[in-house]
C-alpha positions in Angstrom: -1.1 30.3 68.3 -1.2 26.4 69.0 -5.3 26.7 68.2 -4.6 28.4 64.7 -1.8 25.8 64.0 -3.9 23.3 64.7 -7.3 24.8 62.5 -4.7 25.1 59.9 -3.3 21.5 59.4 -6.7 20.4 59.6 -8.6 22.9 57.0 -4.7 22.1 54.8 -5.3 18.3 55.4 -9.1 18.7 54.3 -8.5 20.8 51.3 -5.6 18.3 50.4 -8.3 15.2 50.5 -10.6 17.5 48.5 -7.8 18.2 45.5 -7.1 14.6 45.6 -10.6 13.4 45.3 -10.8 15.9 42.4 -8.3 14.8 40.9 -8.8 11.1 40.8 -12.1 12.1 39.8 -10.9 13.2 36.7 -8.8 10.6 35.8 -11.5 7.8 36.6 -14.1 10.3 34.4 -11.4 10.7 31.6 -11.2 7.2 31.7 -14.9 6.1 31.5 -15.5 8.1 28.7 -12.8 7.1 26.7 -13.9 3.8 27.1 -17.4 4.9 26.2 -15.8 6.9 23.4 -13.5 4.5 22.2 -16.5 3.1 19.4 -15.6 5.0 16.3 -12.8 5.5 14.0 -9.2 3.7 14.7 -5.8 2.7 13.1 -3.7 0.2 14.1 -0.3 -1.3 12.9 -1.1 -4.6 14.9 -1.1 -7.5 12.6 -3.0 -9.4 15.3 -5.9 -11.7 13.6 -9.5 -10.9 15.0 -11.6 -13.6 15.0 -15.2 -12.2 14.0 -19.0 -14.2 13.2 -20.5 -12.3 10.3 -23.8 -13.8 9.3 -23.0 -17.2 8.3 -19.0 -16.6 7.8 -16.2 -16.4 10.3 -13.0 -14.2 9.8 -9.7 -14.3 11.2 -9.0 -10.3 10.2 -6.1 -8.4 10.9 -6.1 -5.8 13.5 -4.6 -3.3 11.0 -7.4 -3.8 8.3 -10.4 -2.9 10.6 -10.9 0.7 11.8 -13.9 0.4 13.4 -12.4 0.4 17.1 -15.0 -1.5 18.8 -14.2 -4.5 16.5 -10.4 -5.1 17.6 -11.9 -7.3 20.2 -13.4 -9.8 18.2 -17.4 -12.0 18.9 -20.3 -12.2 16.5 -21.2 -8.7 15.2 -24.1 -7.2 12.6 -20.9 -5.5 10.4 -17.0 -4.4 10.8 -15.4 -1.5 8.9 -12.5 -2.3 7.2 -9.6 -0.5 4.9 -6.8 -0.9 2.7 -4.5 0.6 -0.1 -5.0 -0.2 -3.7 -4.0 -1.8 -6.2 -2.7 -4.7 -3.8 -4.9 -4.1 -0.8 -2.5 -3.5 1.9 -3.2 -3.0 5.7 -2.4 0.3 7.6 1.6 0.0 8.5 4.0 2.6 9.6 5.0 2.2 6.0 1.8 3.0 4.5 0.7 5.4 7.3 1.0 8.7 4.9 -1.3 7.4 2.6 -3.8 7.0 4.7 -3.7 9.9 6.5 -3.2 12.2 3.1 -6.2 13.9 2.5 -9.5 12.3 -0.1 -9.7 9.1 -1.2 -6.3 8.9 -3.2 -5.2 4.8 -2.7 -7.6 4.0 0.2 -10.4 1.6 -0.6 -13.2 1.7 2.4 -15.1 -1.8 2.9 -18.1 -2.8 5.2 -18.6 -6.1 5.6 -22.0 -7.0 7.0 -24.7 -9.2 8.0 -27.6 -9.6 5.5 -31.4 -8.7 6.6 -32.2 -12.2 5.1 -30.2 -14.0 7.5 -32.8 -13.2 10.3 -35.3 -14.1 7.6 -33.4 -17.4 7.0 -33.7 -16.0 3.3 -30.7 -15.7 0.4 -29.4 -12.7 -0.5 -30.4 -10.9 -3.7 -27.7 -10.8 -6.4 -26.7 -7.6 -8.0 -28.5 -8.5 -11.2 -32.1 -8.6 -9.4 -30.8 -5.9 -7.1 -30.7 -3.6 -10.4 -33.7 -5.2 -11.6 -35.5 -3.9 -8.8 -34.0 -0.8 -9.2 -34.9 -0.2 -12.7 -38.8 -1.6 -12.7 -41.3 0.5 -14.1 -38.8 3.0 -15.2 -37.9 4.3 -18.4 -34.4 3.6 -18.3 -31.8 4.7 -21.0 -28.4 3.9 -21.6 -25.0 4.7 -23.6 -22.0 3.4 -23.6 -19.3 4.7 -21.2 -15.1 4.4 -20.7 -14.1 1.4 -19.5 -16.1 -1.0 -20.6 -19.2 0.2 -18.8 -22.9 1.1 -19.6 -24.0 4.3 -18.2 -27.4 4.0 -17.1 -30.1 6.8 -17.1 -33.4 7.0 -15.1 -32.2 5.3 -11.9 -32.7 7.7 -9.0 -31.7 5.1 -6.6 -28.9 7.4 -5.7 -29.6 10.8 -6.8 -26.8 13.1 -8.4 -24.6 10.3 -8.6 -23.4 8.4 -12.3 -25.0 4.4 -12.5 -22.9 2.7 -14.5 -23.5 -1.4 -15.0 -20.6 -4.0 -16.8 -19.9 -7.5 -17.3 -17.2 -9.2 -15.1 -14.9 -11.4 -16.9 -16.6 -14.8 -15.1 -19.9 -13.2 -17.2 -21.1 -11.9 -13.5 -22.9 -9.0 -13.4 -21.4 -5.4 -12.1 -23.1 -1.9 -10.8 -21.7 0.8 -9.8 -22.9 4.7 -8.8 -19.9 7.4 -8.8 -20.0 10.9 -8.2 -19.4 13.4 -10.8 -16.0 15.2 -11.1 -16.6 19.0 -10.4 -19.1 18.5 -8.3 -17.3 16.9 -5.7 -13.7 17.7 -4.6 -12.9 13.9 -3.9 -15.0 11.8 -6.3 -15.6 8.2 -5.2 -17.3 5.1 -6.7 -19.2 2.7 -4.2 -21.0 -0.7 -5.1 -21.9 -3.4 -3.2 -21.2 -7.2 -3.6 -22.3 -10.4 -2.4 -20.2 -12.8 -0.6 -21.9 -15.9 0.5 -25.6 -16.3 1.3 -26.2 -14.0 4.2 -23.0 -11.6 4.1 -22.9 -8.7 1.3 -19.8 -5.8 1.2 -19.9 -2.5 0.4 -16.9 -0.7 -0.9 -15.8 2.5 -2.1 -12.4 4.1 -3.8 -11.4 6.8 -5.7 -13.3 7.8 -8.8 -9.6 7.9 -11.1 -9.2 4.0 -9.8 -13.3 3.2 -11.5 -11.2 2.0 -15.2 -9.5 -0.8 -12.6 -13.0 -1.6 -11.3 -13.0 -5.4 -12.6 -9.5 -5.9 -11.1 -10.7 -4.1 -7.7 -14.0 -6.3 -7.4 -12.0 -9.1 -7.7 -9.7 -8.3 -5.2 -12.0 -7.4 -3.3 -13.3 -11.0 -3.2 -9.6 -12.7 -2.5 -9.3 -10.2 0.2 -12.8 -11.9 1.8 -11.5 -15.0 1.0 -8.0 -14.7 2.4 -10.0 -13.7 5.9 -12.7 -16.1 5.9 -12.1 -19.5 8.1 -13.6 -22.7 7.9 -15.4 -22.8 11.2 -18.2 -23.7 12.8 -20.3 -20.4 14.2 -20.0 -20.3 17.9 -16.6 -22.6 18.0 -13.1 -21.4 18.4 -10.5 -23.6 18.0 
């Protein structure tokens, strides 16, 4: 009886080491991937500023602008993935919470901030004018006017199925923008792309009901960069 006692503590005892290896397997496992994981799409309500090197630009962004996760803790990086609410471009709060998390595009404005291809050229960014200038060579482009002040331009296929529209910014600067067509899509959305120094460019998209505000947004969308940029030197943190 003593002999079967005994085989039975120890077989108990092994099977216990071998639930509790298991188990701390799994939570190391669980934890390894998260962090491998943890790369993609994030809120925050964190206000904290996130120092960032884009191109030839440094930002001080708030935590709760940038959803791309991997961001949050800051260096020199190709891009960052940012968002806010229109018309005033607030960051994700507890107060604002249900509008971003209510379904389409509704208020939310999606930005991408990123590093030029010319900077590792060492070459200036085109502006939007040659941009659609290169677009529209040797094609037998059309046009009519459109709401809003706008142009709608035919015989682009730069982005097929999509509406090309082009304007004049009040400062006389040039404007492009594609949209999709209502009925085709159920959340319509405009998207453009705008230059903000010599070797860092935006792209941003919003709702297609928010395109007769799209002077007012591209502006914003500028003040917004500007409110984040900080005069430093690349590679030194105060």
């Amino acid at each position: 009886m003593k002999k079967f006692l005994k085989w039975f503590f120890i077989l108990g005892g092994i099977l216990l080491a071998i639930i509790v290896l298991i188990f701390g397997f799994g939570i190391w496992a669980s934890y390894e991937t998260g962090k491998r994981l943890d790369i993609g799409y994030g809120v925050s309500t964190s206000p904290r500023l996130v120092r960032l090197e884009i191109g030839d630009k440094v930002f001080a962004i708030p935590q709760n602008h940038i959803w791309s996760r991997e961001d949050w803790k800051g260096g020199k990086v190709q891009g960052v993935n940012l968002q806010a609410l229109l018309p005033n471009f607030e960051p994700y709060t507890e107060a604002s919470r249900h509008e971003f998390e209510k379904l389409g595009w509704n208020r939310k404005i999606n930005l991408v901030l990123k590093q030029s291809d010319a900077y590792a050229k060492n070459k200036i960014t085109i502006s939007r004018l040659e941009n659609y200038k290169q677009l529209s060579l040797g094609r037998d482009i059309t046009t009519k006017p459109a709401q809003f002040g706008l142009t709608r331009i035919y015989g682009i296929t730069w982005s097929p199925g999509k509406e090309f529209f082009i304007g004049s910014l009040p400062d006389g600067g040039f404007y492009w923008v594609t949209c999709a067509p209502e009925g085709e899509y159920k959340f319509p959305h405009c998207s453009t792309t705008l230059n903000y120094s010599d070797y860092t460019y935006i792209d941003y998209a919003f709702a297609k009901k928010y395109l007769s505000d799209w002077a007012s947004i591209d502006k914003g969308v500028v003040n917004l960069l500007r409110q984040f940029e900080i005069k430093e030197k690349l590679g030194e943190q105060k």
